[in-house]
TORPA-4810 file (N, C-alpha, C, O; in nm, 3 decimals):
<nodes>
NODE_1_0.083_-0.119_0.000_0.000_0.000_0.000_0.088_0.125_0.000_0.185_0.140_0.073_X
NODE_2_0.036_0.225_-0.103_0.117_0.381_-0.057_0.066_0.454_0.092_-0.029_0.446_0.170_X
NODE_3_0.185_0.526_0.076_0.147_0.570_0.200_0.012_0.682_0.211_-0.045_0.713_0.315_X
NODE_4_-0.020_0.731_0.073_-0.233_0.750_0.077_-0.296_0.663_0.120_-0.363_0.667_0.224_X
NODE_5_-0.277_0.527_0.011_-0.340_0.399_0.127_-0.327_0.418_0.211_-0.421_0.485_0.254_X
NODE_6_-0.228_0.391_0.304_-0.205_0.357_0.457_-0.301_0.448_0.505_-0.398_0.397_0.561_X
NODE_7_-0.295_0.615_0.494_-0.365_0.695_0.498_-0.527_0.698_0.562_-0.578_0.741_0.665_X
NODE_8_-0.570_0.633_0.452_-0.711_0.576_0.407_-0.803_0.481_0.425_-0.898_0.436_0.361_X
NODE_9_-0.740_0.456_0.551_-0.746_0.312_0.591_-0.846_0.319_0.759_-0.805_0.390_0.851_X
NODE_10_-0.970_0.239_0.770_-1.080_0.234_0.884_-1.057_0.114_0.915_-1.066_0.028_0.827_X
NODE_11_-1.017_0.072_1.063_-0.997_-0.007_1.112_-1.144_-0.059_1.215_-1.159_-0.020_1.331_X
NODE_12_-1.249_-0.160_1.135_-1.347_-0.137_1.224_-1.388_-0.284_1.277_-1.391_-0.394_1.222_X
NODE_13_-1.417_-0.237_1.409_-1.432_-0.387_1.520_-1.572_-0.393_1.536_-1.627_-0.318_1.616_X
NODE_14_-1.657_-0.503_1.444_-1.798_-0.528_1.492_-1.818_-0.677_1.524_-1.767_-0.763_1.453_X
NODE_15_-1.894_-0.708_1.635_-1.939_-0.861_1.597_-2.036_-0.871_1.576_-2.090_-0.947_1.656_X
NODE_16_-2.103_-0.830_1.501_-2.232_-0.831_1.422_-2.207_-0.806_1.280_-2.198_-0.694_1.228_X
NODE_17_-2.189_-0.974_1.193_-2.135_-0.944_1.047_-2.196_-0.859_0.978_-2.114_-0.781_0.930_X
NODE_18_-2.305_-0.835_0.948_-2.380_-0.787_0.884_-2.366_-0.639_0.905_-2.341_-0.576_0.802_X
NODE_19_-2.376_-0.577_1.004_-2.306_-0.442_1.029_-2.208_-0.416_1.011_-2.200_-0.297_0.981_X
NODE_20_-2.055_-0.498_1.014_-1.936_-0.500_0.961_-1.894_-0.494_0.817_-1.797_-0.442_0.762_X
NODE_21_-2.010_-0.572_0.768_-1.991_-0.607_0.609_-2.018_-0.482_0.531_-1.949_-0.439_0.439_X
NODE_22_-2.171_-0.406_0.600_-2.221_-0.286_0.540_-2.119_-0.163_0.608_-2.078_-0.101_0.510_X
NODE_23_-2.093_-0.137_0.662_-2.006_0.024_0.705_-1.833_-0.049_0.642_-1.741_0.031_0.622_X
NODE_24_-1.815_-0.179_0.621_-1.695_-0.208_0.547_-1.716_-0.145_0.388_-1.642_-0.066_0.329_X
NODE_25_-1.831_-0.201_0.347_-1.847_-0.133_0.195_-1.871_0.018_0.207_-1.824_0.082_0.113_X
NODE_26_-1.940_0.098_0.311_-2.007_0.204_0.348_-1.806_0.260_0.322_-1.763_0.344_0.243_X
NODE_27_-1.765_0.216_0.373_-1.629_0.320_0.383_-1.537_0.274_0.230_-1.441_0.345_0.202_X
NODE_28_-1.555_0.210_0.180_-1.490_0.188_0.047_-1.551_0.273_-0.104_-1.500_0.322_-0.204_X
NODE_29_-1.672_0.256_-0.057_-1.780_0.327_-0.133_-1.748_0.473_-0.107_-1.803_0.546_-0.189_X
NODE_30_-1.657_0.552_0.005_-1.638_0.638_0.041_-1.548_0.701_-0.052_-1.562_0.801_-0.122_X
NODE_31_-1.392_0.573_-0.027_-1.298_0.589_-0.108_-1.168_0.564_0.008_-1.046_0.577_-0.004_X
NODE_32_-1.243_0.527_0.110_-1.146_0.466_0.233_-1.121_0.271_0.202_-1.198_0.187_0.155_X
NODE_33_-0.996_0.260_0.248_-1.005_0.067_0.297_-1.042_0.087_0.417_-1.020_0.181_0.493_X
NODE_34_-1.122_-0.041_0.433_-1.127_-0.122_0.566_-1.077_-0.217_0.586_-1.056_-0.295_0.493_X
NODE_35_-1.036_-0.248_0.727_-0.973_-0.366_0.781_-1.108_-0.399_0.888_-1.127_-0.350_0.999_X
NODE_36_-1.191_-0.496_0.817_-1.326_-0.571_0.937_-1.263_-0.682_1.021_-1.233_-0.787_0.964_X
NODE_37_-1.238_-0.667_1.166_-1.249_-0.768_1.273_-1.346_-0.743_1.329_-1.411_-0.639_1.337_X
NODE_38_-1.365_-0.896_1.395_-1.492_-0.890_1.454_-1.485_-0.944_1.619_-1.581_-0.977_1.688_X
NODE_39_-1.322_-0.941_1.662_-1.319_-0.950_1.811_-1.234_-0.811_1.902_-1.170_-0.731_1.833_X
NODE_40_-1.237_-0.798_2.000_-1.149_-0.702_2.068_-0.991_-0.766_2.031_-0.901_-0.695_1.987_X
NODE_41_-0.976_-0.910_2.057_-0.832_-0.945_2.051_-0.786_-0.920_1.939_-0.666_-0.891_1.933_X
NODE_42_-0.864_-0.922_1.821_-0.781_-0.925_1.650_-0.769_-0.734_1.616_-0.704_-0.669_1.535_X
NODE_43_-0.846_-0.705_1.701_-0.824_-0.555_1.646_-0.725_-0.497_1.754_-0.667_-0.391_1.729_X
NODE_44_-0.708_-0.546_1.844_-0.605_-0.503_1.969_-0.436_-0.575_1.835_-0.341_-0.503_1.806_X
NODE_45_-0.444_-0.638_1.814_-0.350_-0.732_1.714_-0.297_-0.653_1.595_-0.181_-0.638_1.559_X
NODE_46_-0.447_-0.592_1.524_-0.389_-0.529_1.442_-0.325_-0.390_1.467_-0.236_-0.338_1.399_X
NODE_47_-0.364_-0.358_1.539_-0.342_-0.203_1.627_-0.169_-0.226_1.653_-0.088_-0.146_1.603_X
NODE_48_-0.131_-0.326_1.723_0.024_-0.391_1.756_0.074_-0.384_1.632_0.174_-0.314_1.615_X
NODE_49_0.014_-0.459_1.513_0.110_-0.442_1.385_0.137_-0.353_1.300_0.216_-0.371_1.207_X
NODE_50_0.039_-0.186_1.335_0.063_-0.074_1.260_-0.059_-0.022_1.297_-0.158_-0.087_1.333_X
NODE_51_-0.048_0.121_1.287_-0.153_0.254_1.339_-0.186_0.264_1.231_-0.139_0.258_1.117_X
NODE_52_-0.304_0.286_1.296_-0.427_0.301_1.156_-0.465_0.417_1.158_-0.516_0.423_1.270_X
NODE_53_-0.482_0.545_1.099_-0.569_0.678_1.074_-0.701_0.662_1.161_-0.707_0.725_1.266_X
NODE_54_-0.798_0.587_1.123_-0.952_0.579_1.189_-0.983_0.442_1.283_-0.920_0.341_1.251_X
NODE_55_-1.047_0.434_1.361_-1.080_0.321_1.422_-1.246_0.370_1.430_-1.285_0.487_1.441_X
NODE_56_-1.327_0.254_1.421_-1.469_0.236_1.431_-1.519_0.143_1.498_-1.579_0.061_1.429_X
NODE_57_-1.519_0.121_1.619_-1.604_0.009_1.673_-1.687_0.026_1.746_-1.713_0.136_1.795_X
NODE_58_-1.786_-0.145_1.784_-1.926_-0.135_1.851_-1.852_-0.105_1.972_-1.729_-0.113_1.981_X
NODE_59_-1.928_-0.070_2.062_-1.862_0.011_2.181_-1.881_-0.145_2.307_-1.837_-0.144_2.422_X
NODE_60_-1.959_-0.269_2.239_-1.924_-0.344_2.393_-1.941_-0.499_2.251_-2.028_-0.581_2.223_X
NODE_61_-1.782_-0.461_2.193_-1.766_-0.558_2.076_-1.701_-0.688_2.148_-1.598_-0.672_2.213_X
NODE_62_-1.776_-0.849_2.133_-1.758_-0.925_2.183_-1.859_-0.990_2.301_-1.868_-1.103_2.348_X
NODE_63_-1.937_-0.850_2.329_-2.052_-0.854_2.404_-2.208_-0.786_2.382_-2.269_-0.693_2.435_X
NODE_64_-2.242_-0.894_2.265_-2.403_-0.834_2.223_-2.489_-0.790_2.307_-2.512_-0.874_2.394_X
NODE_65_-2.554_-0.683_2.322_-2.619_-0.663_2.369_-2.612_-0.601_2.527_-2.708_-0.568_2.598_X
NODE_66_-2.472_-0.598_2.558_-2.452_-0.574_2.666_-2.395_-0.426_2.694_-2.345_-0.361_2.603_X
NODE_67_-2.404_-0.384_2.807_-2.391_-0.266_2.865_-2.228_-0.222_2.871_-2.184_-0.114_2.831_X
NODE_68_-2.171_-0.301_2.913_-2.013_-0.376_2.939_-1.926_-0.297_2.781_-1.919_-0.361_2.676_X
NODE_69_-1.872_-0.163_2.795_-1.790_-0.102_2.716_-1.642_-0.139_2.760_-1.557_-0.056_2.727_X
NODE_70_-1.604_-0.235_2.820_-1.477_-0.309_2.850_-1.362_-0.273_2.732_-1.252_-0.217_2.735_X
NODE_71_-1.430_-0.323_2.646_-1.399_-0.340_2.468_-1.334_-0.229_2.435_-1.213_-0.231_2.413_X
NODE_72_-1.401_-0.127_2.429_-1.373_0.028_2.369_-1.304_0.076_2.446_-1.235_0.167_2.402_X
NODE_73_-1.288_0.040_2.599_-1.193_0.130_2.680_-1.049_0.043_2.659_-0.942_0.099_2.680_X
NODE_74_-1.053_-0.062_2.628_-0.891_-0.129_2.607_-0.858_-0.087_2.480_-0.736_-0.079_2.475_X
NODE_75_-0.928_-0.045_2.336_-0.904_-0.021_2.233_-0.859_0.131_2.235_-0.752_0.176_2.194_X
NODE_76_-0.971_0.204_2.296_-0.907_0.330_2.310_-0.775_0.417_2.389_-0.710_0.520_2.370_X
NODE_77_-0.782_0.296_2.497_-0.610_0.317_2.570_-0.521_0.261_2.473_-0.404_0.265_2.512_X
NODE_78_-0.535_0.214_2.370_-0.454_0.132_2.310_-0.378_0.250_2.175_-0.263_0.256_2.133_X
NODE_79_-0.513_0.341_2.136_-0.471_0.411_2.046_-0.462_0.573_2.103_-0.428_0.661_2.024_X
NODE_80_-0.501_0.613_2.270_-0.528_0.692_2.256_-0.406_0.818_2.232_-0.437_0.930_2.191_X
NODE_81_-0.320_0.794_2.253_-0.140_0.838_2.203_-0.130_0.891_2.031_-0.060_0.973_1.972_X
NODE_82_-0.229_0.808_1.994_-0.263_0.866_1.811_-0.332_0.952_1.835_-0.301_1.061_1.788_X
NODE_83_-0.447_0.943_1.912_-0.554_1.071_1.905_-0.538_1.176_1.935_-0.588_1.276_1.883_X
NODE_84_-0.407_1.163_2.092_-0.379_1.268_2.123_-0.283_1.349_2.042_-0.286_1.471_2.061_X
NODE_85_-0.211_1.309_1.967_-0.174_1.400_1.873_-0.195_1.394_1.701_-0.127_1.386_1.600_X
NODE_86_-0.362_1.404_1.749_-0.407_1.403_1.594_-0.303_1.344_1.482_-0.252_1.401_1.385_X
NODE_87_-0.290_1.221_1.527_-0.271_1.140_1.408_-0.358_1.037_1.345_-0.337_0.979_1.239_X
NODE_88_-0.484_1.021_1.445_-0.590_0.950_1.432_-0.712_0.960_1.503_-0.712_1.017_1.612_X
NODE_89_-0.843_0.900_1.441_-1.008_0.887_1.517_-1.033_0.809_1.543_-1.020_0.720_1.458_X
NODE_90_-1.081_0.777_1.654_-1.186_0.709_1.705_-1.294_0.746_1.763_-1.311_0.846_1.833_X
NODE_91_-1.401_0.625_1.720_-1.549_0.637_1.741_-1.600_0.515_1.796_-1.569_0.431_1.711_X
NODE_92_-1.649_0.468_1.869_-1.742_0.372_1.941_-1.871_0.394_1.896_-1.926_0.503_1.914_X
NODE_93_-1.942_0.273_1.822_-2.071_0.321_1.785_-2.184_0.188_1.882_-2.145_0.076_1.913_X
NODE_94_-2.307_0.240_1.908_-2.377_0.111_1.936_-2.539_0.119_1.961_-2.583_0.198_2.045_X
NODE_95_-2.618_0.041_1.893_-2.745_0.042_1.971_-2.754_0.081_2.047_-2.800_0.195_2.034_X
NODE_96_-2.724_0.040_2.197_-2.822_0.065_2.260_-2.737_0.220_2.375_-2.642_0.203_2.452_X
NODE_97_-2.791_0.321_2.356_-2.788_0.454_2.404_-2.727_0.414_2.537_-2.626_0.477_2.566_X
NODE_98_-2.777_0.297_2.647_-2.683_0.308_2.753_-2.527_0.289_2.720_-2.424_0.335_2.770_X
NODE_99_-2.544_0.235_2.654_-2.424_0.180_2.669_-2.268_0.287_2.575_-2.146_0.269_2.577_X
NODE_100_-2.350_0.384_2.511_-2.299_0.521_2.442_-2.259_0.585_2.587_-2.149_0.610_2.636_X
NODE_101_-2.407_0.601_2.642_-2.340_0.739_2.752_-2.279_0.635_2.840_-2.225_0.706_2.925_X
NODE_102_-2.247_0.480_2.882_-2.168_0.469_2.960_-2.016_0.525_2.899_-1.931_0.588_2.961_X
NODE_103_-2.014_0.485_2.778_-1.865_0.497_2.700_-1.793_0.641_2.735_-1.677_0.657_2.773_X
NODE_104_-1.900_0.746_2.710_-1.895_0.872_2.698_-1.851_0.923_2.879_-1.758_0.994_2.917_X
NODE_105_-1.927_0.875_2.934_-1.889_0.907_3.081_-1.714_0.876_3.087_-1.631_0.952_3.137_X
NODE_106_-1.694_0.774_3.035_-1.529_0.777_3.084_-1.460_0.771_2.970_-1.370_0.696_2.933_X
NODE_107_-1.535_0.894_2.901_-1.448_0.974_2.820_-1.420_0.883_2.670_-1.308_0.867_2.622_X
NODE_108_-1.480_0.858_2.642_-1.414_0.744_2.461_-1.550_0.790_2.375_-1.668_0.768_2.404_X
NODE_109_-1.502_0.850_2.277_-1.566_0.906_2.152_-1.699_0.818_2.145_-1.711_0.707_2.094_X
NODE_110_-1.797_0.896_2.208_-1.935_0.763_2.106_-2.056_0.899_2.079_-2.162_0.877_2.021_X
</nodes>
């Protein structure tokens, strides 16, 4: 990849394929790549093998339906050294609204 690629590149953690599959095309269709995992460990993995520009994940990925933003707070300590000097975004996205303003209470983009 050039380094635009590299650039261009959404690193997004869902376990819900079907939501992964669509915001994977949703960001290509953009004119971004995606890299779709669908656990905390493979995107904690890829994060270890190179910084990515964007990160996108469900905010309690690994845990449907649950309240439990565990997920997003290990991902976001993981990158938050990119964010802080705007070299990169992150966003936590998720159904269900508690589990946004839990994210949001201790501070991780949702």
């Amino acid at each position: 990849m050039s380094q635009l690629e590299l650039e261009s590149v959404v690193l997004l953690g869902f376990h819900n394929h079907r939501v992964g599959s669509f915001l994977s095309e949703l960001c290509e269709d953009l004119g971004y790549g995606a890299v779709l995992v669908s656990s905390v460990n493979e995107m904690l993995e890829k994060i270890r093998q190179r910084e990515y520009p964007r990160y996108l994940m469900d905010l309690n990925l690994g845990k449907p339906n649950s309240l439990d933003v565990g997920a997003a707070v290990r991902v976001y300590e993981a990158v938050k050294a990119q964010i802080e000097s705007n070299r990169a975004k992150f966003l936590g996205m998720s159904a269900n609204p508690e589990a946004v303003e839990a994210a949001r209470k201790l501070g991780i983009p949702a």
